[in-house]
N, C-alpha and C positions, 0 to 999 in steps of 0.2 A: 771828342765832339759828339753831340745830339746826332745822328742821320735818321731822316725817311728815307729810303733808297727804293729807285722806279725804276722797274726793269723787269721783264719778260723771258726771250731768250736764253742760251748756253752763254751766246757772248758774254752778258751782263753778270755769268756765276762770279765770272775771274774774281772782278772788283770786287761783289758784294763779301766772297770771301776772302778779299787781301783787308778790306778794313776790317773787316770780324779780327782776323786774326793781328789786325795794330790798335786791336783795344777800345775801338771807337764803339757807343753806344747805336746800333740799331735800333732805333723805338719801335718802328713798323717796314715792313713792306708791300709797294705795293705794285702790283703784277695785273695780269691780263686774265680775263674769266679761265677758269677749266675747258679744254675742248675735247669732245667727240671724239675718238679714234677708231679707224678701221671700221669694222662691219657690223661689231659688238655695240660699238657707239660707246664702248665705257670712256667717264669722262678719266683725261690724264690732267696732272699738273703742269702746269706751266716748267722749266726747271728753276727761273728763282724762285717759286715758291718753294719747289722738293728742298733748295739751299735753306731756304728761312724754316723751314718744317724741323728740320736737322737741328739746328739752330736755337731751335724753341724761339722764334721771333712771330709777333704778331701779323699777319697777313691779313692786306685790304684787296678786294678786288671786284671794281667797281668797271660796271658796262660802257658809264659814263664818267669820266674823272669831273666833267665840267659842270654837271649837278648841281644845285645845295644841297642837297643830302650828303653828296661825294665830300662835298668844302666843309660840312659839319663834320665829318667824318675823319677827314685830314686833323681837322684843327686838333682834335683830342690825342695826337702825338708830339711832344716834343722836341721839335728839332731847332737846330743851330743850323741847316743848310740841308736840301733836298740833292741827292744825287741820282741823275737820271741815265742810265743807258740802255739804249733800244728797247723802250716801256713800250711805244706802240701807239699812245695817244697826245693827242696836242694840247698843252696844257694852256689854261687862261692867264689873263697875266694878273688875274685876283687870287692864282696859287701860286705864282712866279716871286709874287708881294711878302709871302707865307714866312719862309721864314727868313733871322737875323743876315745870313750871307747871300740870299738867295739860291736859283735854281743853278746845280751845274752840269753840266752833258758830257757825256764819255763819249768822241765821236769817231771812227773810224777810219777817218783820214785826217790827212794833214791840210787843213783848213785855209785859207778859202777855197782850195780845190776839194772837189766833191762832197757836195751836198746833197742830202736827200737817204736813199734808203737801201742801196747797194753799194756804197763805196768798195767794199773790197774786193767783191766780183770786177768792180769795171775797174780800176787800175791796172789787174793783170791784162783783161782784152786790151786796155790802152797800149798796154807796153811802158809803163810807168817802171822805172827803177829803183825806187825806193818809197813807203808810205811810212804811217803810224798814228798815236793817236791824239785829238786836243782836246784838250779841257778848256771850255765852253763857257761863260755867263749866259745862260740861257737867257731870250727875250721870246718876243711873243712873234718873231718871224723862223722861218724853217732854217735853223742853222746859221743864221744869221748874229750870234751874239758874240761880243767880245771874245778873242782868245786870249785864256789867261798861261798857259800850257800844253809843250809839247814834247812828245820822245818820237823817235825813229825810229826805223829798221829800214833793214833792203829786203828788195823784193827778188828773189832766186828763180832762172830759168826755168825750174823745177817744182815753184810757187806753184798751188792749186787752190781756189778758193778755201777749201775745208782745213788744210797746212796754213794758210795766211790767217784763216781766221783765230784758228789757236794761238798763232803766235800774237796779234794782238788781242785777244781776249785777255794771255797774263800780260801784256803792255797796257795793257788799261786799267789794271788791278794797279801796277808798279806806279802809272800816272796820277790816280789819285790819291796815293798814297804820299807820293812822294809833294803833291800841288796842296793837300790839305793844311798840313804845317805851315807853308809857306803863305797860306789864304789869312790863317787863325792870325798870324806873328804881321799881317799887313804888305808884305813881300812880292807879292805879284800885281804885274804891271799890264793891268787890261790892255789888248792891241787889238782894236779896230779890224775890221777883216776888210780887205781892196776887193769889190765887187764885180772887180773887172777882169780877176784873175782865179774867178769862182765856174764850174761848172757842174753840172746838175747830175744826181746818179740816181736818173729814175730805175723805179723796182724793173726786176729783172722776170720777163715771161719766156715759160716754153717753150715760144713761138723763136724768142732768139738764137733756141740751139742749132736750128735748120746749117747745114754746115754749105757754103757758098765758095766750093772748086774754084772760083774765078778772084778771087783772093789770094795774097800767097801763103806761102807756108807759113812762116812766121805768123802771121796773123789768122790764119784756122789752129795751132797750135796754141795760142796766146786765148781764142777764146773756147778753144777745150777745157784748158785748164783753167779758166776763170768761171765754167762751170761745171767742174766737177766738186762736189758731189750730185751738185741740182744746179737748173734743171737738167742737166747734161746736155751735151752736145751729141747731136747725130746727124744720119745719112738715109740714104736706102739703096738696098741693095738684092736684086732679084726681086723687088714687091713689097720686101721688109723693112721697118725701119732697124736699122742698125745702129746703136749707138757707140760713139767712141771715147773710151775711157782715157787714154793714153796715146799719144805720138811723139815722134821726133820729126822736129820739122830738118827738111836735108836742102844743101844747094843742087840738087842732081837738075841737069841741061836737060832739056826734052822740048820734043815740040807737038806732044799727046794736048790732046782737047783736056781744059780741066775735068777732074772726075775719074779720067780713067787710071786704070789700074797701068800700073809701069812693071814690076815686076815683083817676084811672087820668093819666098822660100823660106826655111821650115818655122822660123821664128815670127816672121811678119812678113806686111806686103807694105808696098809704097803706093802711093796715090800722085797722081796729078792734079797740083797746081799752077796757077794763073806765072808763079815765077819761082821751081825749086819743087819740092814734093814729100809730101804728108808719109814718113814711115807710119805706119799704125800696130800697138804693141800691146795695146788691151782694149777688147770688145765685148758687146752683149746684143746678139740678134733677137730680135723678136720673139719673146716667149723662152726664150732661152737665158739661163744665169752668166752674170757675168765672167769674162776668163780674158787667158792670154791668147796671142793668134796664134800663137803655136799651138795651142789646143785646139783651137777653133778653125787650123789648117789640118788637122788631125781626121775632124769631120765634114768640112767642106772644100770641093777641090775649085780654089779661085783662081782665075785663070789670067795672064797681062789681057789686057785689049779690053776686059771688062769696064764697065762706066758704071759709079756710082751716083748715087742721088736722083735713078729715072725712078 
């Protein structure tokens, strides 16, 4: 088949390079401007464009997709079907029109739960057991369009946002591959999404890493790891903020105020929480790179009774 493929992100590399490699004709793609980085301010690529560059595939990349400039621009690729995942812009429904199959979305959950723009992060905070990806008829509401396809996975105590994402980044490659056939030959059977069993994965801010001792373990460990690598999750501790990379959430009985420190040695320390208590097993204080507590007990002597998060 024809594709325009729209897509921004690492996520979106998986698929662009599982169709490249089932033959399918990429006419164009289209991506998100070049941005600024660091201090230098040099611009970088997007990474689907570094895929498309590789590729020798033509690259659009418009500030505005909903333009006429942008819609003169589209039309001069030929496509049989636009496939969109995490492009970034919301598209009108006079490009949704475009082409012969329409628009399709690669979405990061399993649909009609989580919609919007952090699905993967917030499954793990949820404590959700299994996700994966659908394949979408896009319309002109947020996630809202028909599902036409889905594949699974489970989600591992040991899940962290940046390990889930990879793993569906190549689930979304295998998804569209496997749903295009089935699109072309007539074969899939639009299903309506229940709006009652939808909820929303607004973007995720820094602000939510604040880590809240009055919580139990279970759930400060669930949104560690939902955001590690970004924003991270943290704490303070003696003035600093302290980030925590890694815990084991434990059932240990106590009747310590949340926060404080339970007990100490050579490998890590445990924290208290609200019901059970935060072992912590990789940190980054303030100014300092990141490591394990064992190193990081190496150089500071933590004490029980101490309280995190003043």
């Amino acid at each position: 088949m024809q594709i325009v493929f729209m897509g921004t992100p690492d996520f979106a590399v998986g698929a662009l390079e599982a169709l490249i490699a089932q033959g399918h004709e990429i006419t164009a793609v289209v991506t998100q401007p070049d941005k600024a980085k660091g201090r230098s301010g040099q611009l970088q690529f997007p990474p689907v464009k570094e895929c498309a560059v590789k590729h020798g595939i033509p690259v659009f990349q418009p500030r505005r997709i909903k333009t006429p400039e942008a819609m003169e621009e589209l039309k001069k690729y030929p496509a049989d079907v636009y496939i969109v995942a995490a492009f970034g812009q919301i598209l009108s429904q006079e490009i949704l029109d475009l082409p012969k199959y329409g628009c399709l979305n690669i979405h990061a959950s399993l649909l009609p739960k989580y919609r919007g723009a952090s699905p993967i992060q917030r499954v793990i905070i949820d404590g959700e057991t299994e996700t994966g990806v659908t394949i979408m008829q896009m319309n002109a509401g947020l996630d809202t369009g028909d599902m036409l396809y889905q594949k699974k996975i489970p989600i591992t105590s040991e899940d962290t946002f940046e390990t889930l994402h990879d793993k569906l980044m190549v689930l979304g490659g295998e998804a569209i591959t496997e749903a295009l056939p089935l699109l072309e030959a007539g074969k899939l059977t639009p299903e309506k999404q229940d709006d009652a069993k939808t909820c929303y994965a607004a973007l995720i801010t820094k602000e939510m890493g604040r880590l809240d001792f009055t919580k139990t373990a279970a759930e400060l460990d669930r949104l560690i790891r939902g955001l590690t690598p970004w924003p991270s999750a943290y704490t303070f501790y003696r003035g600093k903020q302290l980030k925590i990379w890694k815990a084991i959430p434990m059932v240990t009985a106590h009747r310590e105020a949340p926060g404080t420190i339970l007990t100490v040695n050579k490998d890590s320390f445990e924290v208290a929480a609200s019901e059970g208590g935060l072992k912590v097993m990789e940190l980054q204080l303030e100014g300092k790179k990141r490591m394990t507590a064992h190193d990081f007990l190496l150089g500071v002597k933590v004490q029980p009774g101490e309280i995190l998060g003043e």
